[in-house]
C-alpha positions in Angstrom: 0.0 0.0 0.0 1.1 3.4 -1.2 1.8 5.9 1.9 1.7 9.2 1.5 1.9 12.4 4.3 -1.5 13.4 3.9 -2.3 9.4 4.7 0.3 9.1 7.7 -1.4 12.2 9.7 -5.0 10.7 9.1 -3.7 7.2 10.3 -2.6 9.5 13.6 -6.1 11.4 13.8 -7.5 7.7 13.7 -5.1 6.1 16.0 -6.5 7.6 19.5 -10.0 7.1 18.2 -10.5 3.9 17.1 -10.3 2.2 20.0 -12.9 3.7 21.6 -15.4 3.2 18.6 -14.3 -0.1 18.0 -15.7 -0.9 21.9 -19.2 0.1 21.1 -20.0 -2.2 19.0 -18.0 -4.8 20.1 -17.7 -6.6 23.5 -14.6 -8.5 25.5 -17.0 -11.2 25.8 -16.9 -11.8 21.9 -13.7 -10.9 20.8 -10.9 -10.9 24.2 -9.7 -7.4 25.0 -7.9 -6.3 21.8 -5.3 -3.9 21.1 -4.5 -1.9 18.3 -1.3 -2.7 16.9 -0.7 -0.3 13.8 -3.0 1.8 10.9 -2.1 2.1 7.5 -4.1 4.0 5.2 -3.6 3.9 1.4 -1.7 7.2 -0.4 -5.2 8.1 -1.6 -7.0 8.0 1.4 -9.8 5.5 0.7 -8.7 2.2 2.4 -7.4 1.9 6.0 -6.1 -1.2 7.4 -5.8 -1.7 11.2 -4.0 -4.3 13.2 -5.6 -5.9 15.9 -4.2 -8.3 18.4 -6.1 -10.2 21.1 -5.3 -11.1 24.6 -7.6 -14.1 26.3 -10.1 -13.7 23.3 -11.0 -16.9 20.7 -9.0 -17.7 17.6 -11.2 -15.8 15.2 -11.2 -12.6 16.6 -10.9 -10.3 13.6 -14.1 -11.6 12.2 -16.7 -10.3 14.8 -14.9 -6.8 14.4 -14.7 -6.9 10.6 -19.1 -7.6 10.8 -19.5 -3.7 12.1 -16.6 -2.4 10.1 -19.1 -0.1 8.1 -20.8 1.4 11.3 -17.3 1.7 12.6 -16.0 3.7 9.6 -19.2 6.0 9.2 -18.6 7.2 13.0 -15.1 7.9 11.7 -15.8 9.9 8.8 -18.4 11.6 11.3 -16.2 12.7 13.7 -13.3 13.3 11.7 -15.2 15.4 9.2 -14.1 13.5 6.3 -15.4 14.4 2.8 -14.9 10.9 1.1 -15.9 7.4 2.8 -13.3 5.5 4.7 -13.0 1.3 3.9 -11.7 -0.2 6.7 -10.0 -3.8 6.6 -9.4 -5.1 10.1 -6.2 -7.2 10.3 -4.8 -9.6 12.7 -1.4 -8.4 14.0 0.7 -11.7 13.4 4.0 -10.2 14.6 3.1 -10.9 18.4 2.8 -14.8 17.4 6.2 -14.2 15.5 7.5 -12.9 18.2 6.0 -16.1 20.4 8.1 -18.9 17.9 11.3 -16.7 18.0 11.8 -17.1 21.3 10.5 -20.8 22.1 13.1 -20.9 18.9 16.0 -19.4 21.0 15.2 -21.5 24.3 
Protein backbone atom coordinates (compact mmCIF):
# COMPACT_ATOMS: atom_id res chain seq x y z
CA UNK A 1 0.00 0.00 0.00
CA UNK A 2 1.08 3.42 -1.20
CA UNK A 3 1.77 5.86 1.91
CA UNK A 4 1.68 9.18 1.53
CA UNK A 5 1.93 12.41 4.27
CA UNK A 6 -1.48 13.39 3.91
CA UNK A 7 -2.29 9.40 4.69
CA UNK A 8 0.31 9.13 7.67
CA UNK A 9 -1.41 12.19 9.68
CA UNK A 10 -4.96 10.74 9.11
CA UNK A 11 -3.70 7.18 10.26
CA UNK A 12 -2.55 9.48 13.56
CA UNK A 13 -6.05 11.42 13.76
CA UNK A 14 -7.50 7.70 13.74
CA UNK A 15 -5.08 6.05 15.98
CA UNK A 16 -6.48 7.55 19.46
CA UNK A 17 -9.98 7.08 18.16
CA UNK A 18 -10.52 3.92 17.11
CA UNK A 19 -10.26 2.21 20.03
CA UNK A 20 -12.93 3.74 21.61
CA UNK A 21 -15.43 3.16 18.59
CA UNK A 22 -14.32 -0.10 17.98
CA UNK A 23 -15.65 -0.91 21.88
CA UNK A 24 -19.19 0.13 21.09
CA UNK A 25 -20.02 -2.23 19.01
CA UNK A 26 -17.96 -4.81 20.06
CA UNK A 27 -17.70 -6.58 23.54
CA UNK A 28 -14.60 -8.48 25.46
CA UNK A 29 -16.98 -11.19 25.82
CA UNK A 30 -16.85 -11.85 21.90
CA UNK A 31 -13.67 -10.92 20.84
CA UNK A 32 -10.91 -10.86 24.18
CA UNK A 33 -9.74 -7.38 25.02
CA UNK A 34 -7.92 -6.31 21.82
CA UNK A 35 -5.27 -3.91 21.15
CA UNK A 36 -4.53 -1.86 18.26
CA UNK A 37 -1.30 -2.72 16.92
CA UNK A 38 -0.65 -0.28 13.83
CA UNK A 39 -2.96 1.81 10.94
CA UNK A 40 -2.12 2.06 7.52
CA UNK A 41 -4.12 4.03 5.19
CA UNK A 42 -3.64 3.87 1.37
CA UNK A 43 -1.70 7.22 -0.39
CA UNK A 44 -5.25 8.15 -1.55
CA UNK A 45 -7.01 8.00 1.39
CA UNK A 46 -9.84 5.48 0.70
CA UNK A 47 -8.71 2.18 2.35
CA UNK A 48 -7.38 1.93 6.04
CA UNK A 49 -6.09 -1.24 7.37
CA UNK A 50 -5.81 -1.70 11.23
CA UNK A 51 -4.03 -4.27 13.18
CA UNK A 52 -5.58 -5.92 15.94
CA UNK A 53 -4.22 -8.28 18.37
CA UNK A 54 -6.15 -10.21 21.06
CA UNK A 55 -5.30 -11.08 24.63
CA UNK A 56 -7.61 -14.15 26.31
CA UNK A 57 -10.09 -13.70 23.33
CA UNK A 58 -10.97 -16.90 20.67
CA UNK A 59 -8.98 -17.71 17.63
CA UNK A 60 -11.22 -15.84 15.21
CA UNK A 61 -11.21 -12.55 16.55
CA UNK A 62 -10.91 -10.30 13.56
CA UNK A 63 -14.15 -11.61 12.24
CA UNK A 64 -16.70 -10.25 14.75
CA UNK A 65 -14.95 -6.82 14.44
CA UNK A 66 -14.73 -6.87 10.60
CA UNK A 67 -19.07 -7.61 10.78
CA UNK A 68 -19.50 -3.74 12.10
CA UNK A 69 -16.62 -2.37 10.12
CA UNK A 70 -19.10 -0.11 8.09
CA UNK A 71 -20.82 1.37 11.26
CA UNK A 72 -17.27 1.75 12.59
CA UNK A 73 -15.96 3.69 9.59
CA UNK A 74 -19.16 5.99 9.17
CA UNK A 75 -18.56 7.20 13.02
CA UNK A 76 -15.11 7.93 11.75
CA UNK A 77 -15.84 9.91 8.79
CA UNK A 78 -18.43 11.60 11.25
CA UNK A 79 -16.15 12.68 13.73
CA UNK A 80 -13.26 13.28 11.72
CA UNK A 81 -15.21 15.37 9.24
CA UNK A 82 -14.10 13.55 6.33
CA UNK A 83 -15.42 14.35 2.83
CA UNK A 84 -14.87 10.87 1.11
CA UNK A 85 -15.89 7.42 2.76
CA UNK A 86 -13.33 5.52 4.67
CA UNK A 87 -12.98 1.33 3.85
CA UNK A 88 -11.72 -0.18 6.70
CA UNK A 89 -9.98 -3.75 6.65
CA UNK A 90 -9.39 -5.06 10.06
CA UNK A 91 -6.16 -7.17 10.30
CA UNK A 92 -4.75 -9.62 12.70
CA UNK A 93 -1.36 -8.37 13.98
CA UNK A 94 0.68 -11.69 13.38
CA UNK A 95 4.00 -10.19 14.61
CA UNK A 96 3.06 -10.93 18.40
CA UNK A 97 2.78 -14.76 17.36
CA UNK A 98 6.21 -14.23 15.45
CA UNK A 99 7.53 -12.93 18.17
CA UNK A 100 6.00 -16.07 20.43
CA UNK A 101 8.06 -18.86 17.95
CA UNK A 102 11.30 -16.66 17.96
CA UNK A 103 11.84 -17.10 21.29
CA UNK A 104 10.47 -20.82 22.10
CA UNK A 105 13.14 -20.95 18.92
CA UNK A 106 16.03 -19.35 21.02
CA UNK A 107 15.23 -21.50 24.34
Amino acid sequence: MKISDKSRKLAGRIEPIISTVIAKYVTPDEVGFLTVSAIEVSGDCQVCDVFLSSISGPERYVKPVQRHSKKIAHELVKTLKLRHNLEIRFKEDKSVKHVEKMKKLLE
